[in-house]
Every structure is written in structure tokens, then in C-alpha cells.
N, C-alpha and C positions, 0 to 999 in steps of 0.2 A: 674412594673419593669422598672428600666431604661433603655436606649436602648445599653450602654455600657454591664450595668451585663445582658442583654439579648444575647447579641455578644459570651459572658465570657459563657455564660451555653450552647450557639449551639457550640462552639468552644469544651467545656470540652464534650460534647456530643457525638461527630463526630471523637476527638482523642480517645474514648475509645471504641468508633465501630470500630475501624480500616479504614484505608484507602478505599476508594471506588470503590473497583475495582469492576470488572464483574463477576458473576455468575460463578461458576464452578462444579457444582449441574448438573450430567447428564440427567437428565429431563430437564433442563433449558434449557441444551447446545440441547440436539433432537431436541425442540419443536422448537429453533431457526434454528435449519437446515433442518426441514420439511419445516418451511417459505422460507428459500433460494431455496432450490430443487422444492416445487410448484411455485415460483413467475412466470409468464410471462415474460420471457423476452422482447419477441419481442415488450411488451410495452415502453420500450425506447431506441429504435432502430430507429432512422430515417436514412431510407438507402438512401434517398434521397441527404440528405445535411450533408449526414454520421456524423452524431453526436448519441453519446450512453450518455442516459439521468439519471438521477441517481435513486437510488433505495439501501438502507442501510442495506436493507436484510443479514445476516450472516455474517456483518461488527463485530459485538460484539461478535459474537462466534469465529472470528478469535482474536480478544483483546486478551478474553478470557484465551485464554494460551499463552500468550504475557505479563506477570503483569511489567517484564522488563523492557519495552517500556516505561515506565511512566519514569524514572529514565535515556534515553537517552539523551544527550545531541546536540542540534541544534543552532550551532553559538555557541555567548555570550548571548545567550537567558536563561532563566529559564526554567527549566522542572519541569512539576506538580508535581513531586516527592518532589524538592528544596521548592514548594509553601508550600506544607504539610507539612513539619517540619519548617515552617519558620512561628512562630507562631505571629507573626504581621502580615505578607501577607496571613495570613490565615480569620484572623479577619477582615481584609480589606475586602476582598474576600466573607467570611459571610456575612458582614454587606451589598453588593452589592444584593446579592440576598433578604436580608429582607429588603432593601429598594427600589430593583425592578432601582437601579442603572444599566444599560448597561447590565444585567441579567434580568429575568423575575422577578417580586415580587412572593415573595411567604413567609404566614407563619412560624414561624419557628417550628411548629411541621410536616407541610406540607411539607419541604427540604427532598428531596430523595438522594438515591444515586444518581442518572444519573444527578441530579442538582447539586450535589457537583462534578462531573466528569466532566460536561459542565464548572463551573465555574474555574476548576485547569486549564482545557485545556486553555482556553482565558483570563486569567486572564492580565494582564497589564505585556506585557514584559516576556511574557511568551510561549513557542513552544513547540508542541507534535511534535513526528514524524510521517507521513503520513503513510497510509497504502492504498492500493489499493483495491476498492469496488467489494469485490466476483460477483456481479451482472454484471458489468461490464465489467469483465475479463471474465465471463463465455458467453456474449452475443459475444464479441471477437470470444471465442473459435467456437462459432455457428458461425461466419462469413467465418472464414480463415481453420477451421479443420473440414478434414469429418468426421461422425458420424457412430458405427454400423448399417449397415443396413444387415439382413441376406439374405433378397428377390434381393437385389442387388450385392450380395457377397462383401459387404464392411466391411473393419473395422476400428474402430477409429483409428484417428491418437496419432503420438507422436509430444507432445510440449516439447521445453527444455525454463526454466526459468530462465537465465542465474543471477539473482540475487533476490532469492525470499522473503524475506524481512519476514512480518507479517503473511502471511498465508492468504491473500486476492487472488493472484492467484491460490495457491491452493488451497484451497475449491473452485472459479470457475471451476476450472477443475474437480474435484470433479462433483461438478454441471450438466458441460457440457459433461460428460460422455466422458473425453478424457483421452491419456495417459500420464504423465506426468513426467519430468525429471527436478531438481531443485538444483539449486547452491546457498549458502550461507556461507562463514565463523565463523559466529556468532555462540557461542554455545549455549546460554540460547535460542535464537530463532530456533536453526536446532533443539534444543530437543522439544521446543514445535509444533516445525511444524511434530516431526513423530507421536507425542501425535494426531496432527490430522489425519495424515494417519492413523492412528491405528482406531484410532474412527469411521470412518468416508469413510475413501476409500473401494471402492468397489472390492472386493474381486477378479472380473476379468481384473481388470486394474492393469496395472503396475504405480507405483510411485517412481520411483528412487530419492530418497535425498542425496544428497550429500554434507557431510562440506569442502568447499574447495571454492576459488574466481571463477569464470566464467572465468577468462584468463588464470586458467592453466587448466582446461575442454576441453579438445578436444574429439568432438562426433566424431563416427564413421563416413565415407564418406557417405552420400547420405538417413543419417536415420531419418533427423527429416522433419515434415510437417511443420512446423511452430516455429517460436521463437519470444518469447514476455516477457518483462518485462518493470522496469521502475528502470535506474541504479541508485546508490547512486549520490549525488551531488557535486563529490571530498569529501569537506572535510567537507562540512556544517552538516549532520546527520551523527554522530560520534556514530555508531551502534555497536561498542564493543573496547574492546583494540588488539584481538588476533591480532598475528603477521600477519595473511591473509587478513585483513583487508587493502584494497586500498589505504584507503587516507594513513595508515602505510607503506606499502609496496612503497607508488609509490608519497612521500611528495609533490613532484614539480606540478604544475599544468601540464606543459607541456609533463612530465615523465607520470604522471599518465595518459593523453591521449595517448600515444602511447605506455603504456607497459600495462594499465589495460582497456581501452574502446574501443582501434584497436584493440585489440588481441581478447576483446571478440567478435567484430563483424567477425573475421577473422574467429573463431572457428563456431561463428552461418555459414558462408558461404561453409565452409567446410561442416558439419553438414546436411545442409536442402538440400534435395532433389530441382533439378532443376524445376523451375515455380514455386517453393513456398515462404514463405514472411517469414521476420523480421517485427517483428513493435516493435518500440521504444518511453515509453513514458519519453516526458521531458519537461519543460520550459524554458525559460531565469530567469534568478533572476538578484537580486540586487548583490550577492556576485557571482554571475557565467552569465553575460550578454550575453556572446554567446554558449550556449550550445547548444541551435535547429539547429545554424548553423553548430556548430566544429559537431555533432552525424552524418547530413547531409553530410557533406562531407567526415568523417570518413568513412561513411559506403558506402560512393559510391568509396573512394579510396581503398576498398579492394575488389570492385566489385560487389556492388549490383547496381541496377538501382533503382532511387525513382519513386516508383509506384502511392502514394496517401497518404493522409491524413486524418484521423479521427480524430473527437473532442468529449474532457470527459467535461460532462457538471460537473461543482463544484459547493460544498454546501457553504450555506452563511457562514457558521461556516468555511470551507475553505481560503474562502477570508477574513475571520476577523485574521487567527491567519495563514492559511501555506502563510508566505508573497512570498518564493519561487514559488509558485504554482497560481499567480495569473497574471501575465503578458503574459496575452495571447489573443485569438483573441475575439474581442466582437461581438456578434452576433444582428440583430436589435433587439433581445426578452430584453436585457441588461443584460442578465444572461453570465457571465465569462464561459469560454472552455478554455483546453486546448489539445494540439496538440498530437497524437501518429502519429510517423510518420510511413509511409509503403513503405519496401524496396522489389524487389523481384528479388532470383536468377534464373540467365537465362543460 
């Protein structure tokens, strides 16, 4: 067989499987959230040189009810969605993996799904949108929120997640047996995020979901222990059309920081009990160069004090395709981090 009508039969192959998404089979989805809830965390945890190391643990079970995601739009980029119906970039994209082009090689009866998913994500000119690693977030939640303890008369705390995205923070919270409070406009993603509370949350915690932006959220005085997310990027992850959507609501760069990213830091200050922390994950990009700085001083001019800084170690698949996500601090190991910064009100 020639290697064109070989391209022509994995191509006719793979459109009539349907698309490649993840598993939705709830034994698939358990058995992936039994590995989240036993992983160790404290195995990538250097408190030292505070860096939280990575670990993909119940990354795919948060996808999972996210199929949307695939079809977001970041930039002028391609989303794997546009690659999949674009049946030249697709056979392009095929023929990489059976030639072991910038993909691994592999057979063509040996291509799986998760090889057809790796190869949409990174394909040439082409962007996912980021989602934040349950593992991660839940290692966070063990740092900055206390946990039930009944011999010490403790009880967990409450986190607010002022823009919760894919369901990577919550399922850490999930994880880290905390309480949690969560802001998002999106509908297809707020419905799949209760599809996880329902599944998945623990029957004595509280998970408050909320559709609505993070700027018009105002918590109660003095209720939350901690606030932690990681904002949209203005305008580059165009994560839905509705009208509460930021970069819609608030077009101007300059508007959008001071009527959608002060106001939410305004609310976390209101919100968090005194001694307790904001952390904010972000980086500089090419299309947004001072974002660490404008977050840093945003949130010290409505009165936090910046306490510290952690670093999220990122995957090489990270730095190959979130180009937003890779200008950050390099450590001597040469592995890329990026920054959350830690605010705390006093």
C-alpha cells in the first residue's frame, strides 16, 4: 500500500470513529479519580524552593466533561476541533505520526486515541486551552487551607475560585478535602463542572457553583480562607460568547483591568479572613507582556501585601503548544516554572 492510500484509510478510519475525546464510561471516570485521591502529593512538593512539580493525575477526568474545550478558540491559532474537520490538516497530522515526524512513530493500526489527541493538541499552529492540574491545585490547597481535624476541633476551610475554568481546581479541592466556592460564566463548562460536583463531591462539603464573572461575586466579610485561581488572559482564551464573559464585558485592555481583575481582587480582600492568602496564577506572554507585574500591583493597590511566590513546574507538551505559558523563571534543572504569586490580607 502506498503511503498516501495508507494516510486515505487511517484518515477514513479515525472520521468514522468519531472524534477523540476521553472516556465518559463511569468506571473509566472512578478508576481515574481513585488515582487522583491516592496520588502522594507531598511527592512534588519542594517546600524548600517552593516549587509544586507535576503529576497528570485526574487531568483527563476533568477533560472529560469538557468535550467543548476542543472547539475554544486562543488567538489566531487553530483549535483541534478546526484540525479535525480540516481534512488536509488532518492527513498532514496522520502522516506525522506514521512517519514518527515531531510525533512519536507509531503503526497505523497501533494509533490510539490519546495519539490522535496529543497530535490535534500540537499540531503546527494550533492551541488548546490550558486547564490547571488537579494535583497541583490540591497540593496548594494542603499548603494554605486547613483540613478537618476532629481531635483538634478543626474544620476545613472555604476556598473561593474566582474563575474556575476546566474543573482542574475543583476536583483538587475535591481531593484536598476542602470547601469550595467557584465562579465561571461559561455555560457548557459551569454544566460540566456540577456534572463533577455531583459525581464526585463529597457529600459533607460544601461546593457552591456559581455562573456568573468573579467581579460581580462579592463574598461575605471575613468568610473565605484562601482564594486561588488562575484568570483568563483578557482576550487570548475566548472561552465562550455569553455576554459575562470579560474580554466581552470589559473589550479595552485597560477597562478590563480595572473593572474585571481589580474588582476581583477587591472582592477576594473583602472575602478572606485577615492573615489569610490570595494566590494568583499567571505569566507574561507575547500578546499580554506585563501581566505578573499589572496582577502584582493590582492586588497590592487594593491592599494585599505580596507575601511569596510559588512555582508550577510545566510539561514539555506545555511548552511546545501554551506559548503563553512559557516565559517564566528557569531554574538550574532547565525545566520552565511558572509563577503563582502569594498575596496575604493583614
Amino acid at each position: 500500500m502506498s503511503n498516501e492510500n495508507l494516510i486515505n484509510e487511517v484518515h477514513d478510519y479515525w472520521k468514522e470513529k468519531g472524534f477523540p475525546k476521553y472516556p465518559t464510561d463511569r468506571k473509566w471516570r472512578d478508576n481515574v479519580f481513585q488515582q487522583l485521591v491516592s496520588f502522594k502529593r507531598e511527592l512534588i512538593v519542594d517546600r524548600q524552593r517552593k516549587i509544586i512539580g507535576q503529576s497528570p493525575h485526574g487531568l483527563s477526568l476533568a477533560w472529560s466533561y469538557m468535550e467543548h474545550a476542543w472547539g475554544i478558540k486562543c488567538g489566531k491559532m487553530k483549535t483541534p476541533m478546526e484540525i479535525w474537520n480540516d481534512e488536509e490538516h488532518l492527513k498532514k497530522g496522520i502522516n506525522k505520526i506514521l512517519t514518527g515526524t515531531f510525533f512519536e512513530k507509531k503503526e497505523y493500526h497501533n494509533i490510539t486515541e490519546s495519539d490522535m489527541r496529543s497530535m490535534l493538541r500540537r499540531y503546527s499552529g494550533t492551541q488548546m486551552v490550558s486547564n490547571f492540574r488537579p494535583t497541583a491545585a490540591a497540593a496548594l490547597y494542603d499548603i494554605f487551607v486547613e483540613k478537618d481535624s476532629p481531635l483538634m476541633g478543626e474544620k476545613a476551610g472555604v476556598v473561593w475560585d474566582p474563575s474556575m475554568g476546566y474543573g482542574g481546581r475543583l476536583l483538587g479541592a475535591i481531593a484536598a478535602g476542602v470547601n469550595y466556592i467557584g465562579t465561571d460564566p461559561c455555560i457548557p463548562t459551569y454544566e460540566g463542572l456540577l456534572k463533577i460536583k455531583e459525581q464526585y463531591g463529597h457529600s459533607d462539603k460544601m461546593y457552591k457553583l456559581l455562573r456568573q464573572g468573579s467581579e460581580t461575586y462579592v463574598p461575605k466579610p471575613d468568610t473565605l480562607d484562601f482564594v486561588f485561581t488562575s484568570p483568563p488572559y483578557f482576550g487570548w482564551e475566548q472561552y465562550g460568547d455569553e455576554e459575562e464573559q470579560s474580554f466581552i464585558a470589559y473589550p479595552e485592555e485597560e477597562l478590563w483591568k480595572d473593572k474585571f481583575l481589580k474588582k476581583t481582587f477587591q472582592n477576594a480582600y473583602i472575602g478572606l479572613k485577615s492573615g489569610k492568602y490570595m494566590a494568583i496564577n499567571v505569566a507574561n506572554t507575547k500578546q499580554y507582556k506585563t501581566f505578573e507585574e499589572d496582577t502584582v500591583q493590582l492586588a497590592l493597590d487594593v491592599g494585599f501585601n505580596q507575601a511569596d511566590t510559588w512555582w508550577l513546574s510545566l510539561s514539555t507538551q506545555q511548552k511546545d503548544v501554551h506559548e503563553k505559558r512559557i516565559e517564566t523563571k528557569n531554574f538550574p534543572s532547565g525545566r520552565k516554572y511558572e509563577p503563582t504569586f502569594i498575596f496575604k490580607k493583614v
